[in-house]
C-alpha positions as CSV (number, residue, x, y, z in Angstrom):
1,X,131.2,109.9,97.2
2,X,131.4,107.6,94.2
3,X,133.8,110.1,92.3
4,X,134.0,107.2,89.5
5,X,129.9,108.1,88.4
6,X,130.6,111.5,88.7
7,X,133.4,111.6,86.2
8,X,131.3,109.4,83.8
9,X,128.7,112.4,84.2
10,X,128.1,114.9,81.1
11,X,129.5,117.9,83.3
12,X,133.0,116.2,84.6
13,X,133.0,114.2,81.0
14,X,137.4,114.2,80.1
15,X,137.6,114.7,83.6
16,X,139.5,111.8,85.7
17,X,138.0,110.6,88.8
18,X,141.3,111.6,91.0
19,X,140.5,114.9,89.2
20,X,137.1,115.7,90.1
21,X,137.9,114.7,93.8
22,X,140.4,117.3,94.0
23,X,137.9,119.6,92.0
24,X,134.9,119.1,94.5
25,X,137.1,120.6,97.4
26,X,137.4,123.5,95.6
27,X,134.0,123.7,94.1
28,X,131.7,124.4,97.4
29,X,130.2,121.1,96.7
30,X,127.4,120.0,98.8
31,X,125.7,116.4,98.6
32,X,122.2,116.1,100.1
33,X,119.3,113.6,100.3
34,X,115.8,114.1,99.1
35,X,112.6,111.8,99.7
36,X,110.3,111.2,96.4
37,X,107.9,114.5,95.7
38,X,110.7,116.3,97.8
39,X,110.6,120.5,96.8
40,X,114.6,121.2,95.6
41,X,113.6,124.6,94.4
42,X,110.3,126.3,94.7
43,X,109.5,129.4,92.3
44,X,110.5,132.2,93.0
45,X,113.8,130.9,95.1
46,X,117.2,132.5,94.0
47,X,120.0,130.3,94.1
48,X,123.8,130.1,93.6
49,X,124.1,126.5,93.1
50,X,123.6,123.9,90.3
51,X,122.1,120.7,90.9
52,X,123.5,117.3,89.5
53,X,121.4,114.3,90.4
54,X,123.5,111.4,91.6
55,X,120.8,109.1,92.0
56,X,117.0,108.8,91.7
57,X,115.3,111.7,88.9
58,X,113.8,115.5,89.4
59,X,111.0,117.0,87.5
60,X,111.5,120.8,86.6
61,X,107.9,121.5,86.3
62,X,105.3,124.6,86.7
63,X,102.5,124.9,88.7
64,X,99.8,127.7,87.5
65,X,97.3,130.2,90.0
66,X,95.2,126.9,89.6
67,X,97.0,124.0,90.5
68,X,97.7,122.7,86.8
69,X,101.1,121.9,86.3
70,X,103.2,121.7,83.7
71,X,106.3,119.3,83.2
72,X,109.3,121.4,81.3
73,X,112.0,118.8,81.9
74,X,113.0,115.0,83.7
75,X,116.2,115.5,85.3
76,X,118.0,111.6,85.1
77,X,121.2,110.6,86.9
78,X,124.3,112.7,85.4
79,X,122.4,115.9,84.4
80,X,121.9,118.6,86.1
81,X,119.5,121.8,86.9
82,X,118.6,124.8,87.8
83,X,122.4,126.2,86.4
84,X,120.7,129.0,84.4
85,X,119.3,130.5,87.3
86,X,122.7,130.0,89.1
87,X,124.6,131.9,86.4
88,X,121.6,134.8,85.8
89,X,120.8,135.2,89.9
90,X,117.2,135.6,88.4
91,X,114.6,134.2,91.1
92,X,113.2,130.5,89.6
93,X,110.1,130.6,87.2
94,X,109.8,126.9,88.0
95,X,110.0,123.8,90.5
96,X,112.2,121.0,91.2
97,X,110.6,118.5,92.3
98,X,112.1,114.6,93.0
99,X,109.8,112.0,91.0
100,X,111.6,109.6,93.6
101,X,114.6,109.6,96.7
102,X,116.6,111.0,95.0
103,X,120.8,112.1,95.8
104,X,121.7,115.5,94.6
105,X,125.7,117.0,94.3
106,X,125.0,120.9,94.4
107,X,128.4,122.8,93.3
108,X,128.5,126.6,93.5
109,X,128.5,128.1,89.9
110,X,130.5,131.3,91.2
111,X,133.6,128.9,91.6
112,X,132.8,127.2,88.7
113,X,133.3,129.9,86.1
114,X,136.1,131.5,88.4
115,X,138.8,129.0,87.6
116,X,140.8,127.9,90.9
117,X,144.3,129.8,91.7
118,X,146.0,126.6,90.6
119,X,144.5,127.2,87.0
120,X,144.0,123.6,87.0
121,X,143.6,122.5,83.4
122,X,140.3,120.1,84.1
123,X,139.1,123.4,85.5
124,X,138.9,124.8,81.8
125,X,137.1,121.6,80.6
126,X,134.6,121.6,83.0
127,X,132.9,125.0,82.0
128,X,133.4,123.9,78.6
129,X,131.2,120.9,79.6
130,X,128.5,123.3,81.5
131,X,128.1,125.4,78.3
132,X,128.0,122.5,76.1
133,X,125.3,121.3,78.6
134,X,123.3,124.4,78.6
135,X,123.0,124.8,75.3
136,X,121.4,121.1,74.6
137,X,119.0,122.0,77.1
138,X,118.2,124.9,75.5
139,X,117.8,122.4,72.4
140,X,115.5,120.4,74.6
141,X,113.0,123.4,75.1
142,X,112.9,124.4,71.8
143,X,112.1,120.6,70.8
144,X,109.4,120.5,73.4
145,X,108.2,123.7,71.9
146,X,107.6,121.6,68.8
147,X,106.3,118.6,70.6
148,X,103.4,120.3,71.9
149,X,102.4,123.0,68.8
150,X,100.3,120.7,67.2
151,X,96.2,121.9,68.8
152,X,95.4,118.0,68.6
153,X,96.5,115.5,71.1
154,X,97.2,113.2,68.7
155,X,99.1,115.4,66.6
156,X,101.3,116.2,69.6
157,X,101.4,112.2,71.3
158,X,102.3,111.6,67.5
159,X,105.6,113.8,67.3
160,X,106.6,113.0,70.8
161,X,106.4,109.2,70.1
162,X,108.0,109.5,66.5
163,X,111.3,111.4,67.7
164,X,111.4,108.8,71.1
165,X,111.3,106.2,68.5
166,X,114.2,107.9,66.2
167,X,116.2,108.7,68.9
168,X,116.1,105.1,70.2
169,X,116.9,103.5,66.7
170,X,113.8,101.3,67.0
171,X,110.1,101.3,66.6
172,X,110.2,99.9,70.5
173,X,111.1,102.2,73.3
174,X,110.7,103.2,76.6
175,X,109.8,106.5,77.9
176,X,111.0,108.3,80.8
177,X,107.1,109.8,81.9
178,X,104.5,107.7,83.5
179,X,100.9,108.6,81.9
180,X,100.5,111.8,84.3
181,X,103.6,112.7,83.6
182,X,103.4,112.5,80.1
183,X,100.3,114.2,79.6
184,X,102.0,117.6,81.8
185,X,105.3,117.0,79.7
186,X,102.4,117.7,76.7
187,X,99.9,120.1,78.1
188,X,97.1,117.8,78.0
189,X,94.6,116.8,80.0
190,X,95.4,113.0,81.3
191,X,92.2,111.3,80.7
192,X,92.0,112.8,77.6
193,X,95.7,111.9,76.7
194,X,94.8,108.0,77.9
195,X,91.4,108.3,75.6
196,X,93.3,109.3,72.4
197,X,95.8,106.4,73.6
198,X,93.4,104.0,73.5
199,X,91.8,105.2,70.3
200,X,95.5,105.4,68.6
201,X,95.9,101.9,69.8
202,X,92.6,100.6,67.5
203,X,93.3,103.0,64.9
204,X,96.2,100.5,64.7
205,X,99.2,102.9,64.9
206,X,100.6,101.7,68.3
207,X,100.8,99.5,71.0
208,X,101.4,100.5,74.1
209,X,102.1,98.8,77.9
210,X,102.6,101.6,80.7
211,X,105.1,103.6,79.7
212,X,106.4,101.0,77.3
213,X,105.4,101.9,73.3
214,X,105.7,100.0,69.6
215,X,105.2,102.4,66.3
216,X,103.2,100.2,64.1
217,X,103.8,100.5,60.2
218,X,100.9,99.9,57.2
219,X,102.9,95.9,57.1
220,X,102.3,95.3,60.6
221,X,98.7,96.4,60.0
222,X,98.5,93.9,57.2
223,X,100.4,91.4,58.9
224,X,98.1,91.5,62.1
């Protein structure tokens, strides 16, 4: 175990790497091995573990009666999933689903929240990490809310795009979805999300290279 990324994780953040080895003993923690497209969780599964992802990514996404799915959430190295249901004991309303191999540390949330007989003090800073955690995810629904409350695909490519390109700083980013995963991230259709692409794309407003965009302004317009 590479206790030095795990301590540079959101959820063991203040947390020495000496520290979270002893932690881990006490903590039920369970490393495992996934393939890409691998099922973590299926809905409908209880569970009484959290998932941080070590290595590789996991979708949390929905599938409906008809085989649409939906993507809620991209799960990168250092975050973690499914801790809501761990905490609640409520059966999963969604999947998790690895978008590649993928190495997962699952820790048990009952001995998280029950602080260890040593009353460790890194103990206490680790559930304030997992609350701090929860609640940006929480932040990250509500934001994907707004992404995708526009009717129009543009309208709903266009506020996705223009916070990606805030948060980065820059009118050239990267994002984290390929275009199928994109288009279930927004509730689209994918052809229709790659149409309205390519239109936005001669409308002037963007380039765009895979996964790989540019925000153009009115002086790039002139300028071009």
């Amino acid at each position: 175990m590479n206790f030095k990324i795990l301590s540079e994780s959101a959820l063991f953040r203040g947390i020495q790497a000496d520290e979270t080895a002893e932690m881990l003993r006490c903590l039920g923690a369970d490393r495992r091995t996934f393939e890409k497209d691998a099922r973590i969780f299926r809905t409908g599964d209880t569970t009484a573990d959290l998932g941080l992802v070590i290595s590789g990514s996991v979708l949390i996404q929905n599938d409906d009666f008809w085989g649409n799915t939906t993507v809620l959430d991209h799960v990168v190295p250092g975050r973690i999933f499914a801790e809501t249901y761990a905490c609640t004991g409520e059966p999963l309303m969604v999947d998790a689903v690895t978008a590649e191999p993928a190495e997962i540390l699952f820790l048990n949330i009952g001995r998280i929240l029950q602080t260890c007989p040593q009353a460790c003090t890194h103990h206490s800073k680790l559930i304030r990490n997992l609350l701090f955690l929860s609640a940006r995810k929480n932040l990250n629904l509500s934001r994907k809310i707004f992404h995708t409350s526009s009717k129009s695909i543009r309208g709903r490519l266009l506020s996705y795009l223009s916070f990606q390109s805030t948060r980065c700083g820059s009118r050239s980013f990267t994002i984290p979805f390929n275009r199928q995963q994109l288009a279930d991230y927004l509730n689209v259709d994918r052809s229709a999300l790659s149409n309205e692409l390519s239109k936005m794309q001669k409308d002037g407003l963007l380039r765009v290279e895979r996964n790989r965009f540019e925000l153009l302004a009115m002086d790039d317009l002139l300028q071009g």
